[in-house]
NUZA-940373 format. One record per residue (C-alpha): residue number from 0; residue in three letters; x, y, z. Coordinates in pm, whole numbers, always signed. Example, Ala and Ser with C-alpha at 12.3 -4.5 7.8 and 13.67 -1.06 7.14 Angstrom:
ATOM     k     r        u        v        w
ATOM     0   ALA    +1230     -450     +780
ATOM     1   SER    +1367     -106     +714
This chain:
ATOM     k     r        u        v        w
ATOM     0   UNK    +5707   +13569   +15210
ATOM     1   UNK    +5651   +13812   +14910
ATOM     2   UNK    +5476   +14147   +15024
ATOM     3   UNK    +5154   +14264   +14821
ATOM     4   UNK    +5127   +14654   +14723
ATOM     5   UNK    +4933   +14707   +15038
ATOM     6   UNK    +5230   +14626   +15271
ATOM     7   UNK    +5083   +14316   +15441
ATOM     8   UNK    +5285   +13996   +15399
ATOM     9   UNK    +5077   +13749   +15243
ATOM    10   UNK    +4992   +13401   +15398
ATOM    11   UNK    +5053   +13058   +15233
ATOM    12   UNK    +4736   +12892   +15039
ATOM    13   UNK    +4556   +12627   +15225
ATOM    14   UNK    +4410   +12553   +14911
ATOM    15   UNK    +4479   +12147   +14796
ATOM    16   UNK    +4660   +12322   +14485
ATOM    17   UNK    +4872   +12619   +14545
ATOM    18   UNK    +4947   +12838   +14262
ATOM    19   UNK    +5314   +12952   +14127
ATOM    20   UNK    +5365   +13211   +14371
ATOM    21   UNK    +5235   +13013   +14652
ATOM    22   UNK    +5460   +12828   +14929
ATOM    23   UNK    +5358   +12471   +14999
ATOM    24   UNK    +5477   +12338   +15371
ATOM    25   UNK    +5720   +12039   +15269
ATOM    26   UNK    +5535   +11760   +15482
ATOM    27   UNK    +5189   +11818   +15304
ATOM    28   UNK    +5400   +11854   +15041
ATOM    29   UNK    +5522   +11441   +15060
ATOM    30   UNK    +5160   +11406   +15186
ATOM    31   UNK    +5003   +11515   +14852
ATOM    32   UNK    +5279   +11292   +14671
ATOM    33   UNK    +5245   +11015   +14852
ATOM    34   UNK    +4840   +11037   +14825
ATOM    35   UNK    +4884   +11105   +14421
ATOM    36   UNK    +5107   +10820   +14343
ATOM    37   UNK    +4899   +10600   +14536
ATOM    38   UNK    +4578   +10687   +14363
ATOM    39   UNK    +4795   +10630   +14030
ATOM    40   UNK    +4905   +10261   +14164
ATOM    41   UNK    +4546   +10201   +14190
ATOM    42   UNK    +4457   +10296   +13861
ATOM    43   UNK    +4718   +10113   +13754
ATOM    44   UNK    +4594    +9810   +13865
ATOM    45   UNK    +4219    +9893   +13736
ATOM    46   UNK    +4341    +9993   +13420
ATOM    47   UNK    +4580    +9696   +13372
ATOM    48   UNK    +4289    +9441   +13452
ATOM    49   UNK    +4094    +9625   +13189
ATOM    50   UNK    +4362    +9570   +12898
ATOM    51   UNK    +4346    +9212   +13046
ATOM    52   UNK    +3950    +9151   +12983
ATOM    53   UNK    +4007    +9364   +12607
ATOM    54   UNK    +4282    +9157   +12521
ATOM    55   UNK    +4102    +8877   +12580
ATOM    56   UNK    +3727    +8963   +12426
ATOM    57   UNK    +3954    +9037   +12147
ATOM    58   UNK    +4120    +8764   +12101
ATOM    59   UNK    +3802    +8598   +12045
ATOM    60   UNK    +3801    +8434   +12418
ATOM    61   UNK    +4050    +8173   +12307
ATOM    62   UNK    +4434    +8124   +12387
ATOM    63   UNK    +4492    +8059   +11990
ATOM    64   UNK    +4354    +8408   +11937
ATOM    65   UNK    +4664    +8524   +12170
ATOM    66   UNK    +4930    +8622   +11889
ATOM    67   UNK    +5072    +8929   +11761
ATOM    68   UNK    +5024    +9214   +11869
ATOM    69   UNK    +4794    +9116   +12141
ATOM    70   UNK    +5032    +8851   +12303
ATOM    71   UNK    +5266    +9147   +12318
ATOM    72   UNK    +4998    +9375   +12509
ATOM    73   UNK    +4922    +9097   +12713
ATOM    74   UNK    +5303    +9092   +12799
ATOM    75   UNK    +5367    +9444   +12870
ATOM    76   UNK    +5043    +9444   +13099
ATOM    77   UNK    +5200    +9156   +13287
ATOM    78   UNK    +5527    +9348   +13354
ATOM    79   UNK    +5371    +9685   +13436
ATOM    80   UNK    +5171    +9463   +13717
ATOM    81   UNK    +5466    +9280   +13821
ATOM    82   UNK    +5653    +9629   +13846
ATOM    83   UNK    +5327    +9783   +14070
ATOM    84   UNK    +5417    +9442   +14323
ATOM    85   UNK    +5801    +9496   +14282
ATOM    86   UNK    +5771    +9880   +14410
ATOM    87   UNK    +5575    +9793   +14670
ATOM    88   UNK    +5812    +9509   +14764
ATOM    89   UNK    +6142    +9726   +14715
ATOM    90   UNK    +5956   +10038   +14895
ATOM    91   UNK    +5872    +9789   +15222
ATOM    92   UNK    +6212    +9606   +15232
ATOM    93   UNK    +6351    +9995   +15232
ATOM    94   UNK    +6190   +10170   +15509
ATOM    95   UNK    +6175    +9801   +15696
ATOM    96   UNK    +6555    +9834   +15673
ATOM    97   UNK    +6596   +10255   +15810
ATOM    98   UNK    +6321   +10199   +16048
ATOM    99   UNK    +6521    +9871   +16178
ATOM   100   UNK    +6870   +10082   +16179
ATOM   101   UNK    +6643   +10410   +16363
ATOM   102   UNK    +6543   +10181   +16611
ATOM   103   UNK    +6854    +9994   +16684
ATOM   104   UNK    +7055   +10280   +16708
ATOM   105   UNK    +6748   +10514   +16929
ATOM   106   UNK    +6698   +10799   +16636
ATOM   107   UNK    +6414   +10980   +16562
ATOM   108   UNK    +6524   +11111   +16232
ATOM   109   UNK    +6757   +10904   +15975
ATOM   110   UNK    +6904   +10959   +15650
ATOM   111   UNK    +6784   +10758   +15347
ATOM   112   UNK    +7015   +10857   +15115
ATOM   113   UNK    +6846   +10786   +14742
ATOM   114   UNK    +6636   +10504   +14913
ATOM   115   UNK    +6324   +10666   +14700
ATOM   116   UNK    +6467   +10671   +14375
ATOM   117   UNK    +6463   +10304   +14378
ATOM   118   UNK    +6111   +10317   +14442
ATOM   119   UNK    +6054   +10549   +14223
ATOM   120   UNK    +6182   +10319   +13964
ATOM   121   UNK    +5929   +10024   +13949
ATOM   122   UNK    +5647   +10335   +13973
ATOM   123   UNK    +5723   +10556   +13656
ATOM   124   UNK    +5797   +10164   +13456
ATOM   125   UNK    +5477   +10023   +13529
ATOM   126   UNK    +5302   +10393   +13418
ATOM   127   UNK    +5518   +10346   +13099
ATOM   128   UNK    +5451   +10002   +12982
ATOM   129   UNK    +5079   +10033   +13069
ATOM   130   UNK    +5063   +10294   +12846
ATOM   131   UNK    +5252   +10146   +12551
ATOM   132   UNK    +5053    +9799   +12621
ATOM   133   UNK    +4727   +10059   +12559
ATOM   134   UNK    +4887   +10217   +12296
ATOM   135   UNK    +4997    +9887   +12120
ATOM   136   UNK    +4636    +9731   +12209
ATOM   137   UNK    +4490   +10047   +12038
ATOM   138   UNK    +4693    +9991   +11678
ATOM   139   UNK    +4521    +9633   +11736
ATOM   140   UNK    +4203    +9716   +11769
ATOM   141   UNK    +4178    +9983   +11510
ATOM   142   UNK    +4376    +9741   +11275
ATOM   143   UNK    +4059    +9452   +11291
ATOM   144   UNK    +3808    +9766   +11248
ATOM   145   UNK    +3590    +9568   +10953
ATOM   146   UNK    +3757    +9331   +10895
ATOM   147   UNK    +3688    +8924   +10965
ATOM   148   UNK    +3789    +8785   +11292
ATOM   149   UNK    +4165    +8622   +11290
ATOM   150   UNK    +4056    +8209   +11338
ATOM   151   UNK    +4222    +8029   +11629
ATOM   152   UNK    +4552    +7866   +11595
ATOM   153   UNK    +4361    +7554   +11660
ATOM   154   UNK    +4093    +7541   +11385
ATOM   155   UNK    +4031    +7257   +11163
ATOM   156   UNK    +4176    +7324   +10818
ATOM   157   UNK    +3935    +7344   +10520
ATOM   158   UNK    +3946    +7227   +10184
ATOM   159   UNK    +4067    +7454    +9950
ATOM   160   UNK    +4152    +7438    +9568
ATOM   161   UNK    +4458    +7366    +9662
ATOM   162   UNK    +4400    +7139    +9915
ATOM   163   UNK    +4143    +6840    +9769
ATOM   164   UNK    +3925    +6735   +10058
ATOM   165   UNK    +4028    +6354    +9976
ATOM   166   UNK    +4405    +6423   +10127
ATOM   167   UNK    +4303    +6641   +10389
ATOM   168   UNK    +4178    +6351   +10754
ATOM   169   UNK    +3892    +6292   +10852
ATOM   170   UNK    +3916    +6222   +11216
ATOM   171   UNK    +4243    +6377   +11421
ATOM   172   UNK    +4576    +6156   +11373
ATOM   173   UNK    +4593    +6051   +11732
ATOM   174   UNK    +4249    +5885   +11750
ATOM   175   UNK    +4301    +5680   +11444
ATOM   176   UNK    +4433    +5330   +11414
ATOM   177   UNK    +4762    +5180   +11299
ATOM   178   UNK    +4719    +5091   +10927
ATOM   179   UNK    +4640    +4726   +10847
ATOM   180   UNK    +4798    +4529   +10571
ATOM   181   UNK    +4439    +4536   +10386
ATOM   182   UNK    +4372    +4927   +10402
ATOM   183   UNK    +4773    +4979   +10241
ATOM   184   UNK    +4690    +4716    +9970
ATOM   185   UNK    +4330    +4954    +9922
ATOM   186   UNK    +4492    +5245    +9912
ATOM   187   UNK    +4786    +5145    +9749
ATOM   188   UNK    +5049    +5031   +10005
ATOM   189   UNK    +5295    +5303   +10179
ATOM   190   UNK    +5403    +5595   +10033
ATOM   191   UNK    +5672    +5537    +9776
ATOM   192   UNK    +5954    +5758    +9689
C-alpha cells in the first residue's frame, strides 16, 4: 500500500471505479468483468435486432429490396448473433468440462489453462462485426439520403423508348396458354432466324 505525506497507509477504494493509484481486490475484479461483458452481450443482442428492423424498413419491407450493401449488413448482423450463441455455447461446454474434472477428481480449485481466451473469442467478433454491419448500414443509409427508393427485384418492367409496350407481356408467362396454330398464323408464325 502506498503511504500518503501524513504517514497513514491508505486503504483500497470501495468505489465501483477505482482510480490509477487504487488497488482493486482480484475477485471483484472478475466480478466487474464478468458483469460488463454481460451487459455488452445484451446490448449486443438489442442492438443487433435493431440493424435487423433498419435493414428491413429500408429495404422497403420487401426481400427484393435485400441487395447490396444491405444484404451484406444483414449478413454481418447474422454472424455477430451467431457468435453471441457460439460464446455462450463454447463458455458452457468449458467450465461444464473443469467443473466435471474438479468434481471427479474432489478439488476445490482447478487450472483452466487459456480456457477464457476461447471465450473471449466469439465475444470481441460479435462486438466487431456489429459494428462494421452499423458502420456499413450507415454508408447505406446516408447513400439513399434524397434520392428515389431502389424498386424491388420483382417489379413489373415498364415500357420505355427502348422497350415498345407491344413486345413487352401482358399477363406473366406462366399463366398464359400454349400458342395455337391460328394466333402464329396472326402474328406471323414462330420466330424465324
Amino acid at each position: 500500500m502506498s503511504t500518503p505525506s501524513s504517514g497513514q497507509p491508505s486503504t483500497p477504494s470501495t468505489s465501483a471505479t477505482p482510480h490509477a493509484s487504487e488497488e482493486m481486490d482480484v475477485d471483484l475484479l472478475a466480478k466487474e468483468y464478468d458483469a460488463y461483458t454481460g451487459r455488452a452481450s445484451e446490448n449486443v443482442r438489442t442492438l443487433a435486432l435493431g440493424a435487423v428492423a433498419i435493414i428491413w424498413v429500408v429495404a422497403d419491407q420487401s426481400l427484393g429490396g435485400l441487395r447490396g450493401g444491405l444484404l451484406f449488413s444483414c449478413f454481418l448482423v447474422v454472424v455477430a448473433l451467431a457468435l453471441d450463441f457460439l460464446q455462450y455455447v463454447v463458455a458452457a461446454k468449458i467450465y461444464g468440462y473443469h467443473l466435471n474434472q474438479a468434481e471427479k477428481k474432489d478439488l476445490q480449485v482447478i487450472p483452466i489453462g487459456n480456457a477464457r481466451l476461447l471465450i473471449k473469442i466469439p465475444y470481441h467478433g460479435k462486438i466487431y462485426f456489429l459494428f462494421a454491419a452499423y458502420l456499413l448500414l450507415g454508408i447505406v443509409v446516408l447513400g439513399r439520403v434524397g434520392k428515389p427508393p431502389i424498386p424491388p427485384l420483382n417489379t413489373p418492367v415498364e415500357a420505355s423508348p427502348k422497350t415498345p409496350a407491344n413486345l413487352l407481356p401482358s399477363t406473366p408467362i406462366e399463366s398464359r396458354p400454349p400458342p395455337t396454330p391460328e394466333s402464329l398464323a396472326q402474328h406471323g408464325g414462330p420466330c424465324q432466324h
